[in-house]
C-alpha positions as semicolon CSV with decimal commas, in nm:
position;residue;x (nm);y (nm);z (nm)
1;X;-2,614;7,650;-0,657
2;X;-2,329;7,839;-0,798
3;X;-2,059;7,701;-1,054
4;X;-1,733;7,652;-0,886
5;X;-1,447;7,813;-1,093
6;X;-1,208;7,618;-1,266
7;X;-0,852;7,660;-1,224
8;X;-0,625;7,755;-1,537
9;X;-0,265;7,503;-1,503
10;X;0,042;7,467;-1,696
11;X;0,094;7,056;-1,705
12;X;0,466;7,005;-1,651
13;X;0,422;6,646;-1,790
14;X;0,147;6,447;-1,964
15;X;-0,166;6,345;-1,791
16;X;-0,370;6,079;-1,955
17;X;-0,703;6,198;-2,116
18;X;-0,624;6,578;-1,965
19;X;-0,341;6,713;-2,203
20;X;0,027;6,685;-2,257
21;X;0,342;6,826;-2,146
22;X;0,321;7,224;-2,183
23;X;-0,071;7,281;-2,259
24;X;-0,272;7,475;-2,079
25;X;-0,578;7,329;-1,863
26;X;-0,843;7,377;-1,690
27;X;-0,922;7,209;-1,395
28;X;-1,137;7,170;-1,097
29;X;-0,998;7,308;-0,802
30;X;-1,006;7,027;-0,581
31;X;-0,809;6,800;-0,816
32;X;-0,543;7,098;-0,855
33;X;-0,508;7,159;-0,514
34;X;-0,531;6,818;-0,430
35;X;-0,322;6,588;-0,691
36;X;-0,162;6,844;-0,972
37;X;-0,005;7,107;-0,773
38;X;0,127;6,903;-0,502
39;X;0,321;6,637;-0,724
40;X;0,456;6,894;-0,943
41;X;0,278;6,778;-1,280
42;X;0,149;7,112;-1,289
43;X;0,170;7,470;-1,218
44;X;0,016;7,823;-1,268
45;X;0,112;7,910;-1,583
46;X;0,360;8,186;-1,710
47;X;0,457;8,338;-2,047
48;X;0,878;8,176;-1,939
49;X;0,738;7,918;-1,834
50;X;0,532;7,813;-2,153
51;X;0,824;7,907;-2,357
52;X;1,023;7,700;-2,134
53;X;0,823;7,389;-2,223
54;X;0,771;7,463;-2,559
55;X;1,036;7,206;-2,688
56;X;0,889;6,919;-2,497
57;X;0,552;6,989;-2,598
58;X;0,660;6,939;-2,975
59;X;0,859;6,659;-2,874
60;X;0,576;6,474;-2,649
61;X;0,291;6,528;-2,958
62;X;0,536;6,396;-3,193
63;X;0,542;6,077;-2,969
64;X;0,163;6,073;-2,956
65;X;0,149;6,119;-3,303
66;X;0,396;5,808;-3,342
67;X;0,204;5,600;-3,080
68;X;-0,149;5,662;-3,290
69;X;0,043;5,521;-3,612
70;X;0,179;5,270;-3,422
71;X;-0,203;5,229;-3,248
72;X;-0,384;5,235;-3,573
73;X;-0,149;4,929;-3,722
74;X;-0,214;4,725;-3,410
75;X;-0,609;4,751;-3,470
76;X;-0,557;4,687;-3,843
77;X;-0,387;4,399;-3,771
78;X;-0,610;4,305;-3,471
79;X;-0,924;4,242;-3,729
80;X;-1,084;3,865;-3,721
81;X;-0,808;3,791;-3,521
82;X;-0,932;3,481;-3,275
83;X;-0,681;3,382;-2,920
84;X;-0,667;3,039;-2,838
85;X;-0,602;3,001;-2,431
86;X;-0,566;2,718;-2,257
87;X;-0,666;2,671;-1,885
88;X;-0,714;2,405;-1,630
89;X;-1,103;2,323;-1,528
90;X;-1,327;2,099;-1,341
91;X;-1,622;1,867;-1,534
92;X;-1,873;2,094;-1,594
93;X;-1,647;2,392;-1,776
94;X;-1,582;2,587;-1,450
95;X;-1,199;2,760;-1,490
96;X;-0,928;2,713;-1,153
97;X;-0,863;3,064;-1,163
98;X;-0,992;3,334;-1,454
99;X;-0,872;3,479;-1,744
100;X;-0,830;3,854;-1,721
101;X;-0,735;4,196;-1,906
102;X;-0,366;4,108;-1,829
103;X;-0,362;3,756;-1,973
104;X;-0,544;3,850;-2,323
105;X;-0,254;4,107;-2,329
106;X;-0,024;3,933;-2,216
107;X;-0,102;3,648;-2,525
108;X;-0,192;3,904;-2,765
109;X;0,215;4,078;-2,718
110;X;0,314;3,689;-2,704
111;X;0,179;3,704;-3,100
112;X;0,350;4,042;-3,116
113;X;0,059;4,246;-3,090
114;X;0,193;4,588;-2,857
115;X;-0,218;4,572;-2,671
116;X;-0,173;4,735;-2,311
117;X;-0,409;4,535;-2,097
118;X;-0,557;4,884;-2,015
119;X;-0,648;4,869;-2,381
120;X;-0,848;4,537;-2,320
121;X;-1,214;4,607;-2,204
122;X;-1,387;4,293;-1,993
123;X;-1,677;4,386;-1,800
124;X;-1,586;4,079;-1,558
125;X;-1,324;3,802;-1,585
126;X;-1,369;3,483;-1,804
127;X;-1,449;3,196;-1,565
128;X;-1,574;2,929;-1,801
129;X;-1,432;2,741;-2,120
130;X;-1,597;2,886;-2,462
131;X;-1,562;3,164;-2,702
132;X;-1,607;3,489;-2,619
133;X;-1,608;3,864;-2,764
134;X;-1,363;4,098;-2,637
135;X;-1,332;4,498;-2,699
136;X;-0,997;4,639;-2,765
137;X;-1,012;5,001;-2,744
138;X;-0,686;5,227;-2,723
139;X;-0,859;5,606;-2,783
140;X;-1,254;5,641;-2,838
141;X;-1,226;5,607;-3,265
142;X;-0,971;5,316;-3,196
143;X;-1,132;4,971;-3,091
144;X;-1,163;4,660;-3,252
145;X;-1,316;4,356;-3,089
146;X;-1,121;3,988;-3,089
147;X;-1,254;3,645;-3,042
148;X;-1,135;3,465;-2,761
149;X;-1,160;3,103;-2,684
150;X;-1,085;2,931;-2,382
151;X;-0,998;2,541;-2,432
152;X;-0,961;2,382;-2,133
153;X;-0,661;2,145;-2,079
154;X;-0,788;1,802;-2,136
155;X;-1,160;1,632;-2,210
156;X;-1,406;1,695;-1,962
157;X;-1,585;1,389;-1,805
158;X;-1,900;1,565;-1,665
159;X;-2,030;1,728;-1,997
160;X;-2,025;1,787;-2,353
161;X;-1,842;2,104;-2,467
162;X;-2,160;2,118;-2,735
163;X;-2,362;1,998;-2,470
164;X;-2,282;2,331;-2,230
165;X;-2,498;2,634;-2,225
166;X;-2,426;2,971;-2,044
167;X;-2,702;3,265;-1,925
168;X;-2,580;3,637;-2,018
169;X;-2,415;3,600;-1,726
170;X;-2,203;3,361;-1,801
171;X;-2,349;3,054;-1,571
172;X;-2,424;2,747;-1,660
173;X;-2,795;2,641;-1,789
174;X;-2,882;2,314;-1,643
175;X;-3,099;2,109;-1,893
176;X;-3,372;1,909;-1,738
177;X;-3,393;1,549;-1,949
178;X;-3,758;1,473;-1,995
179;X;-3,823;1,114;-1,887
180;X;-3,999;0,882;-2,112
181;X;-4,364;0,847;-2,017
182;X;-4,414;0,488;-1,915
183;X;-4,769;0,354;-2,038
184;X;-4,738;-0,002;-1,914
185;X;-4,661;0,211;-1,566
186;X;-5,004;0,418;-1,605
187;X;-5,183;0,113;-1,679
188;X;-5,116;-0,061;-1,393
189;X;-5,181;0,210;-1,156
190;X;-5,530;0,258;-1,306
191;X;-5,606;-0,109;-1,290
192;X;-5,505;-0,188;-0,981
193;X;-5,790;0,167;-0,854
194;X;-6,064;0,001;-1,064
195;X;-6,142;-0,296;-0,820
196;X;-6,103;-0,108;-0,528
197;X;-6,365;0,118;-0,640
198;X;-6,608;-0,176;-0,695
199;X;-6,589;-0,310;-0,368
């Protein structure tokens, strides 16, 4: 099967984990034809045209350059850090709801930590009280991971918070109480065959 050609592009404006503003790309031609070329974010390229964009380029690096500071001070600072949420739930730990990408950002900018909740990497929403590990990861050398523990809003009736444990999957592990052997119990039983095997 033969390699389909890629397609050389200007981008007219920055395209997350493609390029910025003014560079030259290489794409597939379906996502050209279908997405680049017909929104305008990029075009065939042209000596003018690269020297139009020239300026902006500079410009839009310098603001990458500025968000990476900005990016590497925010993990920094992000180290050991632990988030205390709150959140209603029934007896047995269960949450009314879950806690997702957008409410860790959303507390972590509360504590005026700039973490886009694209940045915040949950396999599957937090549906249960307890602590948890989280992954914050801006670019592939920038991630740091966060504790997170959900509290829930008053004492629960039905278990122990100690008392509670959770399956990699996060659900509940019933525990089976032994109950006390009762000898007087066994006794009985095997007096009570004795005579009835006599007779």
């Amino acid at each position: 099967m033969a390699q389909k050609k890629l397609v050389e592009l200007l981008l007219n404006e920055t395209v997350e984990n493609l390029g910025i503003v003014g560079d030259i790309v290489y794409v597939k031609p379906g996502f050209a034809r279908n997405y680049l070329l017909p929104l305008q974010i990029a075009e065939v390229p042209t000596p003018e045209k690269v020297e139009a964009l020239k300026e902006l380029r500079a410009t839009a690096k310098a603001q990458l350059e500025a968000l990476r500071a900005e990016r590497i001070d925010t993990v920094g600072n992000l180290q050991g850090i632990s988030v205390k949420l709150t959140r209603s739930c029934n007896d047995q730990g269960v949450l009314y709801g879950s806690v997702t990408q957008r409410d860790i950002s959303d507390a972590l900018i509360e504590g005026e930590l700039n973490v886009d909740e694209r940045a915040v990497r949950l396999n599957q929403p937090i549906r249960r009280i307890g602590e948890y590990s989280v992954l914050i990861q801006f670019e592939k050398d920038l991630r740091v991971e966060i504790g997170i523990e959900i509290l829930p809003d008053r004492t629960l009736d039905g278990l122990d918070e100690e008392e509670m444990e959770f399956d990699e999957d996060g659900e509940l592990v019933e525990k089976v109480k032994e109950e006390p052997k009762d000898e007087d119990a066994a006794a009985d039983t095997t007096a009570d065959e004795a005579p009835a095997a006599e007779a």
